[in-house]
C-alpha positions in Angstrom: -9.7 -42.1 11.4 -12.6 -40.1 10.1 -11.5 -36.7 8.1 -14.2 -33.5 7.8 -12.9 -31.6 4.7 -14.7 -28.6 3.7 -16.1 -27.6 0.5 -13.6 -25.7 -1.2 -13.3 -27.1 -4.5 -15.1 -27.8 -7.5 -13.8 -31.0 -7.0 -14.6 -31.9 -3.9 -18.0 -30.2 -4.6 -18.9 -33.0 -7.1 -18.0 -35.6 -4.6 -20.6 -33.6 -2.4 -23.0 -34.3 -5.3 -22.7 -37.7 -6.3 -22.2 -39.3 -3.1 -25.7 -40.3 -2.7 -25.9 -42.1 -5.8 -23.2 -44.2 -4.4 -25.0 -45.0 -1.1 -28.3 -45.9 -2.4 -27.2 -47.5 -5.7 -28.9 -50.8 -4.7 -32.1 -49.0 -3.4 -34.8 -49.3 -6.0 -37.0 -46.4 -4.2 -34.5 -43.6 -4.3 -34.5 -41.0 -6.7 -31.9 -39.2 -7.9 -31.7 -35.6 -8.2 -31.4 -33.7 -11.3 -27.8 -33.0 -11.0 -28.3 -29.9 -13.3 -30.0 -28.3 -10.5 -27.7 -29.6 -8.1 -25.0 -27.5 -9.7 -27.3 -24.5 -9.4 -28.3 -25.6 -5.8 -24.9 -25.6 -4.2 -23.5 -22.5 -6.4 -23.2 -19.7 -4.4 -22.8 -17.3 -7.4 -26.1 -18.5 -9.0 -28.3 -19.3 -5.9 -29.6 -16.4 -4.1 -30.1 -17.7 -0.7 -26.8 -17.6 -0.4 -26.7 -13.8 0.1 -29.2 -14.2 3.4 -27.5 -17.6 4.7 -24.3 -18.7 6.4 -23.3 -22.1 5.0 -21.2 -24.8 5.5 -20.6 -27.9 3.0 -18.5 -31.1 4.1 -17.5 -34.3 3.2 -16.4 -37.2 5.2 -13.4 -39.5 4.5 -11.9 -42.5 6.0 -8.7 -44.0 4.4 -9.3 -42.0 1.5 -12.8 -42.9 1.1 -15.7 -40.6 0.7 -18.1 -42.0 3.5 -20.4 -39.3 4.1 -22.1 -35.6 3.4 -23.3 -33.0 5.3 -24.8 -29.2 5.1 -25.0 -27.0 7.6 -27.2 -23.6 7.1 -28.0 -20.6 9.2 -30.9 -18.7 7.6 -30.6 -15.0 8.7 -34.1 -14.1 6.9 -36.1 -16.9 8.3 -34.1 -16.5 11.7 -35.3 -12.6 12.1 -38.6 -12.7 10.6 -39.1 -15.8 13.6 -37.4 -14.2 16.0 -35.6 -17.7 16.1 -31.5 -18.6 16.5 -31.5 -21.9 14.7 -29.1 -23.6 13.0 -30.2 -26.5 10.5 -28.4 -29.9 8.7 -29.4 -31.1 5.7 -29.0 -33.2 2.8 -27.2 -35.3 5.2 -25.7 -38.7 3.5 -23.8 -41.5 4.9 -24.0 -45.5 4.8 -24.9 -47.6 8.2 -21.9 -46.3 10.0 -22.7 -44.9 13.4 -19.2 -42.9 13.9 -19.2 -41.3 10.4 -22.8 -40.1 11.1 -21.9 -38.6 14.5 -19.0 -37.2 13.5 -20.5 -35.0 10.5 -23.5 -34.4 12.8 -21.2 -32.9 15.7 -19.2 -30.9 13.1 -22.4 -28.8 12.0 -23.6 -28.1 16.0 -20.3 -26.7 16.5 -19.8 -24.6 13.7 -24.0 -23.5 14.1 -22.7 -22.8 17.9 -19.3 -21.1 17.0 -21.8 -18.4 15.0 -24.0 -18.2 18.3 -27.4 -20.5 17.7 -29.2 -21.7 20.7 -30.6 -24.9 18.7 -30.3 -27.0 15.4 -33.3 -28.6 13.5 -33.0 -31.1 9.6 -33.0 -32.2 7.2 -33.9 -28.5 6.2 -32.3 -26.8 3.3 -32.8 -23.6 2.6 -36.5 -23.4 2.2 -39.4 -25.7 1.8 -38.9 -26.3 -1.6 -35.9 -28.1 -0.9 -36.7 -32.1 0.5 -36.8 -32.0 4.2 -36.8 -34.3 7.1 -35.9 -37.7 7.5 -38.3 -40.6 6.2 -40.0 -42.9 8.8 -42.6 -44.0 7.2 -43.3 -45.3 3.8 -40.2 -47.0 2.9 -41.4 -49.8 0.3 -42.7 -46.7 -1.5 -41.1 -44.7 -5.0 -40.0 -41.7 -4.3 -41.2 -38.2 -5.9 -39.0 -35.1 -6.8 -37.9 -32.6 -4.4 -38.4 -35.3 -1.1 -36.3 -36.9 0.7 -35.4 -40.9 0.5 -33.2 -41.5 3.7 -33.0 -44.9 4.3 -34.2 -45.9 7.6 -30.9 -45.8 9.7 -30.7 -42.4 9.5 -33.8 -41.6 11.7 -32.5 -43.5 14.0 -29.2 -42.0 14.3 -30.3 -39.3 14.7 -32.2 -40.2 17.9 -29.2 -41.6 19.3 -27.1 -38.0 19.0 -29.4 -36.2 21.0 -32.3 -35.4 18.8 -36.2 -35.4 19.6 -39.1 -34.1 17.1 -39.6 -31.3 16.2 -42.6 -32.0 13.4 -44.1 -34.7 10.8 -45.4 -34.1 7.5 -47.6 -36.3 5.1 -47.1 -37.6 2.2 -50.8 -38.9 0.8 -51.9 -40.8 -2.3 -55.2 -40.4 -3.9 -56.8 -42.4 -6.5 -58.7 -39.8 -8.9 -62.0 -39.9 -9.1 -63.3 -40.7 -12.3 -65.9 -38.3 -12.1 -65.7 -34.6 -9.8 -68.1 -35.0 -6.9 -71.5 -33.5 -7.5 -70.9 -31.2 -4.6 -67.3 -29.9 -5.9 -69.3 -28.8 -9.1 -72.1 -27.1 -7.3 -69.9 -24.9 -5.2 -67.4 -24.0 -8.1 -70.5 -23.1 -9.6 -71.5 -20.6 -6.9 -68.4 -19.6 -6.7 -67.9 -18.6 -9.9 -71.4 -16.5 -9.7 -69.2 -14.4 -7.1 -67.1 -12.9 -9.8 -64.2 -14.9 -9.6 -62.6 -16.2 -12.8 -60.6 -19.7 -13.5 -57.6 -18.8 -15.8 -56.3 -21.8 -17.3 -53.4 -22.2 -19.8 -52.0 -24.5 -23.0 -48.7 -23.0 -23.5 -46.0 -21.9 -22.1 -45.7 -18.4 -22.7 -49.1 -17.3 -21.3 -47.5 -18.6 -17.8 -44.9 -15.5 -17.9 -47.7 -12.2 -16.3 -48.6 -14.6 -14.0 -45.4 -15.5 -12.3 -44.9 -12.9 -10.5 -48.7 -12.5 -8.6 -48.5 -16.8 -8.0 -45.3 -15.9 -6.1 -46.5 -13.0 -4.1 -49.8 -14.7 -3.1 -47.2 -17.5 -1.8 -45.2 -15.0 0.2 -48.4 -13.3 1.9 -49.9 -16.9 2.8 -47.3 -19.4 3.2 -46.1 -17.4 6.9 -47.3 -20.0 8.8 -45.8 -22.8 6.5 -43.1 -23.8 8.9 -39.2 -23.1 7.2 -41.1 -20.8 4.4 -38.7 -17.9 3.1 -40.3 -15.6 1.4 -39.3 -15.4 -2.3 -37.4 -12.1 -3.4 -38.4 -10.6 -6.7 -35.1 -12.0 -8.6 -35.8 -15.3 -6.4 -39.2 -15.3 -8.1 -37.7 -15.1 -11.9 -34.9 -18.0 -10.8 -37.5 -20.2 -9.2 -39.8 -19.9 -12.2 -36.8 -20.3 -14.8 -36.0 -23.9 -12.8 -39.3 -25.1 -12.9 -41.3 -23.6 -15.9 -39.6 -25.6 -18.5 -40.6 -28.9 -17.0 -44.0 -28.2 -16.1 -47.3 -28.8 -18.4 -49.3 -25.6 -18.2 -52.3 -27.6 -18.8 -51.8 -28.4 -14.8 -51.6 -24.6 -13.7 -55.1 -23.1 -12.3 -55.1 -19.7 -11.3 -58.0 -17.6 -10.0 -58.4 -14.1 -10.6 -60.6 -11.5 -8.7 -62.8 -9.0 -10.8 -59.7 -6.8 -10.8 -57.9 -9.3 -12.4 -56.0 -10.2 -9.4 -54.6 -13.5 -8.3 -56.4 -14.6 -5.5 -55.7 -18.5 -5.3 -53.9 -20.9 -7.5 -52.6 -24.8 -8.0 -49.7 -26.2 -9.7 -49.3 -29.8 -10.3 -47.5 -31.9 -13.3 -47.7 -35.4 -14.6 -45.3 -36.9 -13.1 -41.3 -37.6 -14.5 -40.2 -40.0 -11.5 -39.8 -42.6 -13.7 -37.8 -40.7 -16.5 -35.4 -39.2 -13.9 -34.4 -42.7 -12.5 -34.5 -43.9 -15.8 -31.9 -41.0 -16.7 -29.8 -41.2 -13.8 -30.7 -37.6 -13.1 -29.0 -36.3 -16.0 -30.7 -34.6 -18.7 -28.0 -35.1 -21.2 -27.2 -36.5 -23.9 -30.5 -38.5 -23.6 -31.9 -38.0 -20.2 -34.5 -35.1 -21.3 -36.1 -37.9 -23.8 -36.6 -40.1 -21.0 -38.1 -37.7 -18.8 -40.8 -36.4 -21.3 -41.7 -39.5 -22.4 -41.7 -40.6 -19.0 -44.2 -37.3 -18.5 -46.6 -38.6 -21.6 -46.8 -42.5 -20.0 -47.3 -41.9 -16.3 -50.6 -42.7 -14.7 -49.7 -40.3 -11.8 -50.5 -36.7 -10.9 -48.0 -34.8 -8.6 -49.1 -31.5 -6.8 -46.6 -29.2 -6.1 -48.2 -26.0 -4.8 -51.4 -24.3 -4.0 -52.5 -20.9 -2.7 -55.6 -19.4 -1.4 -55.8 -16.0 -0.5 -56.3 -15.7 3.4 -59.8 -13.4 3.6 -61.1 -15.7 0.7 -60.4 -19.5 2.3 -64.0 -20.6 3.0 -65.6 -19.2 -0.3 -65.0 -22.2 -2.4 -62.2 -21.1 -4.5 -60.2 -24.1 -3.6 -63.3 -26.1 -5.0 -62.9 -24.8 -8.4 -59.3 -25.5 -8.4 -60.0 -29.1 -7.7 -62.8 -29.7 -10.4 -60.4 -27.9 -12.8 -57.8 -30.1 -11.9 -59.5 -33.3 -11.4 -60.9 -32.6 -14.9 -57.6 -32.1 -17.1 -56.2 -35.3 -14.7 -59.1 -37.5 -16.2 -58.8 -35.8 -19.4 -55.0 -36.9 -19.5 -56.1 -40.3 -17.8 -53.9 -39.9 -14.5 -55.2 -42.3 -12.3 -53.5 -41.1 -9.4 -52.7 -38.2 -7.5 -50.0 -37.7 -5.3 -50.2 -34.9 -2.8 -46.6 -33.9 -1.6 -45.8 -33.5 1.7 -48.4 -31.8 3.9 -47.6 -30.7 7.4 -49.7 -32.9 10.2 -51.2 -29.8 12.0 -52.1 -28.8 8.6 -55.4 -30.5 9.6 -58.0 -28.3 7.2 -55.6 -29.8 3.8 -55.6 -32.8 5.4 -59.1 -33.0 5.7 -59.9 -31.9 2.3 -57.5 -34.7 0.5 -59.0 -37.6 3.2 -62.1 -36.5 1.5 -61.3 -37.8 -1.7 -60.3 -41.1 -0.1 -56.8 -40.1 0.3 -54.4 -42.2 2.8 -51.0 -41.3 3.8 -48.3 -43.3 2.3 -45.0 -41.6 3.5 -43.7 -39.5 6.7 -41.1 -37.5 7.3 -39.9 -36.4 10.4 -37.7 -33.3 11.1 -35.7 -33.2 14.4 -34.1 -30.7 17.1 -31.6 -30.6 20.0 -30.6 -27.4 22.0 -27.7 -26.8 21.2 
């Protein structure tokens, strides 16, 4: 007999958690979370998309055994701005157990149609910063933060509950190029001719007047990014206070206008893969060693996010972002680059990482069922 309990508990709460690290404990690829942000993620008090979603947490047991996870979400800001009535699952968990999979699955659609949606899609969290979709492609592959690692039952699990496609995105690998293409220089060049300015940064601190304008130039050009919730002015100062202390400001370009405004922008960081699996996810007492040292060893560059003002896309801007990057990766001696995950009709990014001799090396597939 399977149980759904809800989340109700601290305690119950960290068996949410830590469940994964159960599951895939003998699955060299996976990559555990940094349970730190976990804590954060899953607290309604200190995580602001709480206050614009309906949620549901639940854990699965049988004979007294945790055997699976699931999430259920209702995002009222994403749902209105869309004009949508979706539902979504995610960070869905369970072994190779076909009942326990359909039985948390089933328990989500009912609660998403007890609040009246027409239709669920997942793995999606809250946003697309959280890992989405199910992998089904790229398996024998390491993972990198913030995607998912679903091993490959899962996909096809969810097939057999009713589920179809919804949408793929790409995961690509790039190897950098020792030296930035003649043709990258000459337009950043031109470009720069145009009055356009390349701010870049050594510390920390210079990040902070810039937080603010990177965000907002997210929220007026990521509306076609499918899931994308725009970031709230207190959402802004949270996401930057998660992420800033881990990042290498040497890896931040930002472009400004002659009014000093933001107009496009990259983020990417040496990657800390290694020092999070190494650390079991947790930074203490000794986990945050692990992870910068794992940041000073790695041969891999991870990009994380990248604007480019709408009216300004086919000026070369993104041109001089890449030669400023590709420079301080050489400099550092990354000799690859790891894209994140790129959505497949994204066919213009796409093009420009195939261009550099990037191949795609993971895929992950979100799914839907009417509901």
């Amino acid at each position: 007999m399977i149980e759904i309990i809800e989340i109700k508990t601290k305690s119950d709460l960290k068996k949410f958690i830590y469940l994964p690290e159960k599951i895939h404990k003998d699955h060299k690829n996976w990559l555990p979370p940094l349970y730190s942000d976990e804590w954060i993620l899953f607290d309604s008090k200190k995580n602001k998309a709480f206050n614009y979603c309906d949620t549901v947490l639940a854990i699965a047991k049988e004979n007294g055994k945790v055997v699976g996870r699931i999430m259920g979400i209702i995002n009222h800001r994403y749902n209105e701005i869309n004009k949508e009535n979706f539902g979504r699952f995610c960070f869905m968990e369970t072994w190779n157990n076909h009942e326990v999979f359909q039985t948390l699955i089933s328990f989500v659609e009912q609660w998403a149609k007890h609040k009246g949606m027409n239709k669920m899609v997942g793995p999606f969290g809250f946003s697309d910063e959280d890992p989405q979709g199910f992998l089904v492609e790229g398996f024998d592959q390491p993972t990198v933060m913030i995607t998912n690692c679903s091993l490959p039952f899962m996909a096809q699990m969810i097939l057999e509950n009713g589920y179809d496609k919804k949408m793929d995105f790409v995961q690509y690998k790039v190897n950098t190029p020792k030296e930035v293409p003649t043709l990258y220089k000459r337009v950043a060049q031109r470009t720069k001719k145009n009055g356009y300015s390349l701010v870049e940064f050594t510390k920390r601190k210079q990040l902070k007047p810039f937080i603010r304008p990177v965000l907002g130039l997210t929220n007026k050009t990521y509306t076609d990014i499918f899931g994308y919730v725009p970031f709230s002015d207190e959402e802004m100062d949270d996401f930057a206070k998660r992420y800033i202390p881990i990042l290498d400001p040497k890896f931040i370009k930002v472009i400004v206008d002659t009014n000093e405004d933001v107009v496009a922008y990259v983020i990417g960081m040496p990657s800390i893969s290694d020092g999070i699996r190494n650390a079991n996810g947790r930074l203490f007492p000794f986990g945050f060693i692990k992870i910068l040292r794992s940041m000073k060893k790695t041969k891999q560059l991870d990009l994380l996010l990248g604007a480019v003002r709408d009216d300004l896309r086919n000026i070369g801007l993104d041109t001089i972002l890449a030669e400023a990057m590709l420079n301080s990766a050489n400099e550092r001696g990354l000799k690859l680059i790891d894209s994140h995950v790129v959505m497949e009709t994204n066919t213009k990014m796409r093009a420009e990482v195939e261009k550099l001799g990037g191949k795609v090396y993971k895929r992950y597939r979100i799914f839907q069922k009417d509901l």
